[in-house]
N, C-alpha and C positions, 0 to 999 in steps of 0.2 A: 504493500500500500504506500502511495506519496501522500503526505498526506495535506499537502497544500495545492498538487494536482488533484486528487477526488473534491477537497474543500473547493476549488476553485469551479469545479464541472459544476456542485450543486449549486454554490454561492452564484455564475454568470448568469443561469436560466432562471436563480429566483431572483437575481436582483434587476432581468428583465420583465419578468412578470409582475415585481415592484414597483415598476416603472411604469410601465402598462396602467399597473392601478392606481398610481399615482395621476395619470395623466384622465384616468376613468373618475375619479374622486375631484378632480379641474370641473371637469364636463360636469357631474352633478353638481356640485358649487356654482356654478355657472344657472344650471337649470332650477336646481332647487332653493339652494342656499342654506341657513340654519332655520327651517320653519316646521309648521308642523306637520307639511305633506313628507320633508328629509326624516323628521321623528320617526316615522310611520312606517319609512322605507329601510330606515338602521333598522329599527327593529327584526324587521321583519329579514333582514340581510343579515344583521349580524347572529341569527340564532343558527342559520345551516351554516355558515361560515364561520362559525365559533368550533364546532362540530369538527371542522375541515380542516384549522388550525388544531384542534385536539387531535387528531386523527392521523394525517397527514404532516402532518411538522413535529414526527419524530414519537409521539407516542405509540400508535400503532405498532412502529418498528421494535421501540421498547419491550412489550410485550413477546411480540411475534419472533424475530431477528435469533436470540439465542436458542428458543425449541428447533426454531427451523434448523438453525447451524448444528444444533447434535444432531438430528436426523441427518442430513445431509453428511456428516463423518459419519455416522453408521451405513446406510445405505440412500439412493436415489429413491428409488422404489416405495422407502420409508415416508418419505423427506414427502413425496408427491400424494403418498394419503394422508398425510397428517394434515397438507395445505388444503386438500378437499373436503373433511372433516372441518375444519375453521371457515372455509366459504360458505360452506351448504348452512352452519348455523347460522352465520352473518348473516347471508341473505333471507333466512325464514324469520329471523328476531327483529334485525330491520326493516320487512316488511311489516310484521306485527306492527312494530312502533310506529310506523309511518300512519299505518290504516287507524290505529287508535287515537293519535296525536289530532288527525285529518278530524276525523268528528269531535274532539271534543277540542279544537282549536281555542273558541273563546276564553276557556278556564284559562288553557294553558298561557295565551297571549295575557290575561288577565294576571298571572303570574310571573311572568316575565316583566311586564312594563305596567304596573299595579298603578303607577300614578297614571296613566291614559284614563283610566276609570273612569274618571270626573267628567273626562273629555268625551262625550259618547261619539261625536267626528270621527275623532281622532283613534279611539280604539277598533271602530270598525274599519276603518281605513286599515289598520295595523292587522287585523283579523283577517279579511281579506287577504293584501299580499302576503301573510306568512300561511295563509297555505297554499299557495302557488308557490311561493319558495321553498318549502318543506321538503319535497321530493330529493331536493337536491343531497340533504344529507346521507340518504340512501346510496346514492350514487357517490360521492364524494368517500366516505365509510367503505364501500366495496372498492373503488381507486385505490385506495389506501394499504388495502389488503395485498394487489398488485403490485405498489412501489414496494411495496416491504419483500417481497420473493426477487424481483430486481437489485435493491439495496443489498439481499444478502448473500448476494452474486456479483455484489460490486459494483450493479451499473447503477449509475446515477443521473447520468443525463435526462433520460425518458420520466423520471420519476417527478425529478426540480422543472421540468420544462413543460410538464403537462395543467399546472395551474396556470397557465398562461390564455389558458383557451376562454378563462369566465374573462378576464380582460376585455382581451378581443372579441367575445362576446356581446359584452355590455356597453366599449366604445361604440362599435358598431350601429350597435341601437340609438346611441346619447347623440349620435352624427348627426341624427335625421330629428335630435330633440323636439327643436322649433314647430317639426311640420307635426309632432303627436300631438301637442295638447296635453290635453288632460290623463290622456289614455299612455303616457310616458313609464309614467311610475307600474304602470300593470305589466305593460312589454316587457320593462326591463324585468320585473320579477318570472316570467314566465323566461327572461333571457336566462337567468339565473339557475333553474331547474334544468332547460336545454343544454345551458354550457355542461352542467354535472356529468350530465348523459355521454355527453362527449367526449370529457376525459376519462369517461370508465371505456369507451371502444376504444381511444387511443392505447391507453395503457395497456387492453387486453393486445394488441396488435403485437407490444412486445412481448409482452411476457409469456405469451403461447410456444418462446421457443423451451420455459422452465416449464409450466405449467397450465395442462389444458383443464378448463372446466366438467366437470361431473356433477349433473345434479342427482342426488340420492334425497329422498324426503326419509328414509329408514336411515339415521346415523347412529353408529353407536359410539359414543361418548365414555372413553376408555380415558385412564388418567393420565394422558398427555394431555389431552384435548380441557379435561377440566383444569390442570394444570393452566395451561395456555389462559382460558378464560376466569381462571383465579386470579392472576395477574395483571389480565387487562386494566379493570376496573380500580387498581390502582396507581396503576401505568397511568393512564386516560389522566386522573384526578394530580398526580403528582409532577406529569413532566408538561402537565398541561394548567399547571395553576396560574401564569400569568394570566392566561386566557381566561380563566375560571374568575379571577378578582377582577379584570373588566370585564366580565358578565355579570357580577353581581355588582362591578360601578355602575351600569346600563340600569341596570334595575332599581337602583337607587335614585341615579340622575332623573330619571321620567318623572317624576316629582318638580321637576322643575324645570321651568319650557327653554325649548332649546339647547338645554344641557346636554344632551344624548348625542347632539348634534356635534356639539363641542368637544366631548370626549373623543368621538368618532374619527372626526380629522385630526387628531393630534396622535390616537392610535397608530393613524398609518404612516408618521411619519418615522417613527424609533423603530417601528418594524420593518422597517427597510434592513436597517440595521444588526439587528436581533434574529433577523433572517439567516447571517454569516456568521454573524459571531457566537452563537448558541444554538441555530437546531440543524444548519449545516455540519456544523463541525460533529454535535454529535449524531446525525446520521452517521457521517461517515465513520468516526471513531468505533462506534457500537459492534459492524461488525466484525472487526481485527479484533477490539475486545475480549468479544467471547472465546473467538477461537483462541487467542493464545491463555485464556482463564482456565479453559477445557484441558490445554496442555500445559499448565502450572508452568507457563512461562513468565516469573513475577517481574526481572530486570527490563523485557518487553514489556509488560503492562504498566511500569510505573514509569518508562519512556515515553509513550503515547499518553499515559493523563498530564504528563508536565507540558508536553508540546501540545497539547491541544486546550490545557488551560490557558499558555502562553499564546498562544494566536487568537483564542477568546479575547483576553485581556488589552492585546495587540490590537486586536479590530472594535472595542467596545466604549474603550477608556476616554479615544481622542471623539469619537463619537459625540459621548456623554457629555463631554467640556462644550463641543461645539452646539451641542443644542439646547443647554443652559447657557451660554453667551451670546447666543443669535436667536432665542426663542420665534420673539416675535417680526422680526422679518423676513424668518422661515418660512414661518403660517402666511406672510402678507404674500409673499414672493410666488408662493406656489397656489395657495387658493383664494388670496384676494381679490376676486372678480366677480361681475352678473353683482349675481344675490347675494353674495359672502361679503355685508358689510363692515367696517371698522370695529364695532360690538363682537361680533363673531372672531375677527381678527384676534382681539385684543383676548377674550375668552378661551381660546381653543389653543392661543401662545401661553397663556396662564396652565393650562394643564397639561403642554407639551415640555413647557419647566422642569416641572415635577415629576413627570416620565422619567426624563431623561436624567435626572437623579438617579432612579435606579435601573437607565438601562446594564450598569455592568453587572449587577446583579441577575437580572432577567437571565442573560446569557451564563452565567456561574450555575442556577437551578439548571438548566439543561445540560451543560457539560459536568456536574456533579452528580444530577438523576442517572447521566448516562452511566456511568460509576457502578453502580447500585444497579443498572438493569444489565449488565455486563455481569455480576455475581448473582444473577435473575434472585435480585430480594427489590420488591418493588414497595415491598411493606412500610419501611423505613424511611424514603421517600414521601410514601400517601400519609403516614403520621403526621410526619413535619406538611408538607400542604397543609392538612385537616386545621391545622394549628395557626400555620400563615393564614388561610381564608377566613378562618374565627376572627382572628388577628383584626385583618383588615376590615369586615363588616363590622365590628364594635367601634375602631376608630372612626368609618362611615357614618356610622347609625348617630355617633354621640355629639359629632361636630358639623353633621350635615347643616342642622336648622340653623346654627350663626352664623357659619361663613361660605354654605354652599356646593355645590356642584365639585370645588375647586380641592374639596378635602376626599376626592376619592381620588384622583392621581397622587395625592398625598396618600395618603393609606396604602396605596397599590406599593410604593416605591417602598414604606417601610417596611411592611409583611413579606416584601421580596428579600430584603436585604436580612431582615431573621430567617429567613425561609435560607437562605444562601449559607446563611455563619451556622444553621442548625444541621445542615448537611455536609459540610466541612468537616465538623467535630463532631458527627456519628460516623464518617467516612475513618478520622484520624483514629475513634476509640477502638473499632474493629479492623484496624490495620488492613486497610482498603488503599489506601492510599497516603503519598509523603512529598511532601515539598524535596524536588533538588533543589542543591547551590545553585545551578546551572540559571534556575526559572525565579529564585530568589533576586538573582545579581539581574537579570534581564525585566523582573517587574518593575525594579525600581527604575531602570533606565526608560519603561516605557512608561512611566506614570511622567519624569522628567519632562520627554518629548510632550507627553500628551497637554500638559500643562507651559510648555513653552509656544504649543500650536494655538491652544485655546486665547493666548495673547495675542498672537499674529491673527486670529481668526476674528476677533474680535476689533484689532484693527484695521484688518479690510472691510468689517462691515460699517464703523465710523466712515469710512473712506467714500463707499456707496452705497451710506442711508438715505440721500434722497431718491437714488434709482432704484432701491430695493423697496423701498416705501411706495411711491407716483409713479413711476416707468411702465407702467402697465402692458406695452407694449413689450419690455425687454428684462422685466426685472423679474422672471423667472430664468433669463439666461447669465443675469447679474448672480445669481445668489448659486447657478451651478460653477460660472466662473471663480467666485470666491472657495468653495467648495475645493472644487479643483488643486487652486492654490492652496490654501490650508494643506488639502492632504499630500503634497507636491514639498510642502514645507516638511511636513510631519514625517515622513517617508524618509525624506534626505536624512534630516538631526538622526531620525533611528539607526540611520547605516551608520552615520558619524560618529557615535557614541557607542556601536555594536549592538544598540536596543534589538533588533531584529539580524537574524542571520539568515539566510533562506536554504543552505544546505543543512543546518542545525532543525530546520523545519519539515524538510522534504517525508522523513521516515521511511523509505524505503524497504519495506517487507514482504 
């Protein structure tokens, strides 16, 4: 394994798919703005794509990745029922859910977005589109099941490159905004179920050369298979807790209009980030992992979590400075347009702030979970979540009413940051894992760089704050040219100081 070529294969095709959504989250900003037809549409967007982020960015694999790989060292043959036994259940349990979810949608939306209530508009609005959108998690859930037999084969291209299709989907739609009217918000939700669809055909297209589908409605569920689905459901909850605390910030924010809206666009901008830095890395990581845990190869295992802590760290840290030094002409830069007025601006910079506090953290729970699903104990993990998500809805709950919307980015960034120090120190007590020298002398040199960019970055944006602000026309090209630079600066200092070595990274196994 190289492990800045695999990181690099997953990282291009998510960070064009990022892009993609990036430029798709323009276009709604554009059409809708922060109102309460956008409300209605996060909702109802973010519940199958919260799912898709649970699923497909790395927990799935968690789970699934190390049963597959001992099968696969014992025999082919094993390895291919085992993976049939795990579809056939998927697909009759997610059918169920779907079918059940489907009729009793109201409860359910009324549970999700409790403050819409008041709004009767506005919840049936939100009713409506989430179950035209609902289907998709069916589809996206089964995709996932395919990237992970891919992943644990190595390939990762077809895996990171198939979210790309709701994108291009939903631009699509957003092109022709103007001429839908009213009928916008319903297309694209029905775009949303289509695109699903789509990457479940793409994906099977590959993965038919590991595994063909068998439907069997008679399975017998033999204790691999419970095994497997013992795990999930901790897997799901523990390497998917970022996503789990802004779902229950969503849930919180409906309470207060346009909040949902706010938290929305600032989500998507650290996850750009948080894409490479923590569920790339540990895609790729997990399954060299296992294999060499299976062969109690420990001076290889405790090689690969230092350099893949280090390249986390490497990619999260100057991030993190940059999007608490430039908050707010981020948000202007990129969705300041249409409908996205200066309120919304100002708002949705305020809780991309506080993100970006704890995006290095974000990325530490996924390359530390991955740890932990490598020695397939998922348990230890889903504690510490259970713990972070209490965490963070009591800090929610208790400061919402005085100061807002604004204290669930806050919340999210603390329970991350215990969630991160409380898996460290059960990783350290069960001798799972240890700091080199190597990644001790290289953190501190990239926290150096990170903090000498976050100054440089900070004064290019002094430089062109009035075209990152009013340029309307250019000042979404102003804030990647800054960017650019920044990381053009930050790159250099790292070679100059030895922060980053790129043969010390490669890992070659």
């Amino acid at each position: 394994m190289n492990l800045i070529k695999s990181t690099g294969t997953f990282g291009f095709y998510t960070i064009i798919s990022r892009l993609l959504g990036y430029l798709r989250d323009v276009l709604i900003a554009i059409f809708l703005g922060a109102s309460f037809v956008a409300d209605a549409f996060f909702v109802a967007f973010r519940i199958p794509n919260t799912f898709r982020r649970l699923f497909a960015e790395g927990t799935f694999n968690a789970a699934f990745v190390p049963s597959y790989a001992s099968e696969l060292v014992k025999k082919k043959s094993k390895s291919k029922k085992f993976a049939n036994d795990i579809f056939n259940l998927l697909f009759l349990g997610l059918l169920f859910l779907t079918i059940i979810i489907e009729i009793f949608m109201p409860v359910f939306v009324s549970l999700i977005a409790p403050g819409f209530i008041e709004e009767q508009k506005k919840i049936n609005l939100a009713i409506d589109l989430t179950r035209i959108t609902f289907p998709f998690l069916m589809f996206v859930s089964l995709s996932s099941f395919f990237a992970a037999i891919l992943n644990s084969h190595n390939k990762f291209a077809a895996a990171s490159a198939a979210p790309i299709i709701l994108n291009i989907v939903l631009i699509s739609i957003l092109i022709f905004g103007k001429y839908l009217g009213d009928q916008l918000i319903y297309i694209m939700s029905f775009g949303v179920s289509i695109a699903g669809l789509l990457q479940l055909v793409f994906l099977y297209i590959f993965v038919k050369k590991y595994y063909v589908i068998e439907f069997n409605l008679k399975i017998k569920v033999n204790n691999k298979v419970k095994f497997f689905f013992k795990k999930l459901l901790p897997s799901i909850f523990s390497s998917g807790v970022t996503q789990i605390n802004i779902l229950v910030g969503t849930i919180i924010a409906s309470f207060q209009a346009n909040a949902v809206s706010y938290l929305y666009y600032a989500d998507r901008i650290y996850q750009i980030n948080l894409a490479i830095a923590g569920i790339a890395i540990g895609v790729v990581v997990l399954p060299q992992l296992s294999k060499h845990i299976l062969l109690g190869k420990k001076n290889k295992i405790l090689d690969i979590q230092n350099k893949a802590l280090e390249l986390s760290m490497f990619l999260s840290l100057p991030a993190s400075i940059a999007l608490i030094a430039g908050s707010e002409e981020i948000i202007s830069a990129l969705f300041g347009y249409g409908s996205f007025g200066i309120d919304a601006v100002k708002n949705s910079a305020k809780a991309l702030f506080y993100f970006g506090i704890g995006l290095p953290a974000f990325g530490m729970i996924k390359v530390f979970s991955t740890f932990f699903f490598a020695n397939q104990d998922t348990k230890t993990p889903f504690y510490i979540s259970l713990f972070s998500v209490v965490l963070n809805i009591f800090i929610s709950l208790f400061y919402f009413k005085s100061i807002g919307f604004i204290i669930i980015p806050i919340a999210t960034s603390i329970s991350s940051w215990v969630n991160s120090i409380l898996l460290f120190i059960f990783l350290k007590k069960r001798n799972l894992f240890e700091f080199s020298k190597i990644f001790l002398k290289s953190f501190l040199k990239i926290l150096f760089a990170s903090l000498m960019m976050g100054i440089f970055f900070k004064y290019l944006i002094f430089i062109f704050e009035i075209r990152l602000n009013y340029d309307y026309a250019f000042k979404s090209l102003y804030l990647l040219l800054t960017v650019i630079l920044g990381f053009v600066f930050y790159v250099l200092l790292s070679i100059m100081i030895k922060a980053f070595n790129y043969k010390d990274l490669q890992l070659k196994y």
